[in-house]
C-alpha positions, -999 to 999 in steps of 0.1 A, spaced: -707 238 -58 -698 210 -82 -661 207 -91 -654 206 -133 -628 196 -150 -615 213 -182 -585 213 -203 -556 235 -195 -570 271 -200 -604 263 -217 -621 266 -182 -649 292 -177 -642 321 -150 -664 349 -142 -632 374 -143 -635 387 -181 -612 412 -198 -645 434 -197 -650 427 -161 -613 443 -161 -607 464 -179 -643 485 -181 -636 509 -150 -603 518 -158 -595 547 -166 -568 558 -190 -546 589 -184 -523 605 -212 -512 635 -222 -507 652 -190 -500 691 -196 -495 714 -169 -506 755 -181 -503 780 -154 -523 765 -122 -540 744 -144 -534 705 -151 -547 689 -180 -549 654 -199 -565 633 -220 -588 607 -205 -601 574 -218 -634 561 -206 -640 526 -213 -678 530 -202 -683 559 -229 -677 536 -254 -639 546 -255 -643 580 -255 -614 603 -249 -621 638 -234 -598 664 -222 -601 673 -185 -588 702 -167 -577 706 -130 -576 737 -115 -555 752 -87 -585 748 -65 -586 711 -74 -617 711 -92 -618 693 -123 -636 698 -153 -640 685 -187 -632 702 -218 -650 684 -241 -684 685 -246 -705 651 -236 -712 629 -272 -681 643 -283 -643 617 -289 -610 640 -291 -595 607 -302 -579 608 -343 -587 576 -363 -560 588 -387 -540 561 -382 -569 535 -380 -568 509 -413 -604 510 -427 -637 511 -413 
């Protein structure tokens, strides 16, 4: 492998933010009911999609929402 010389922090890597940041999954909104937990989950590799998920006492979990289906809001969201 060749050495290459670049400027400070204009140097090609093969660690992206996408390489990063595309299996990690976000947790929020964690809500306990009974023997049940639940939360809100974001799934970088559905396209961003948040889905509620249920554990139950048994330690199954489960999700709420429907597949093709976001719980996220874009209330807040500035345009289209």
């Amino acid at each position: 492998m060749k050495a290459e010389v670049a400027s400070y922090g204009s140097w090609r890597s093969p660690i992206t933010t996408d390489l990063i940041t595309a299996r990690t999954i976000g947790l929020r909104q964690i809500a306990l009911c009974g023997e049940n937990i639940y939360w809100s989950e974001l799934r970088p590799l559905e396209s961003g999609r948040n889905v509620i998920v249920r554990q139950g006492a048994n330690g199954e979990t489960q999700d709420i929402t429907p597949t093709g289906f976001n719980v996220r809001t874009r209330v807040h969201e500035y345009g289209l």
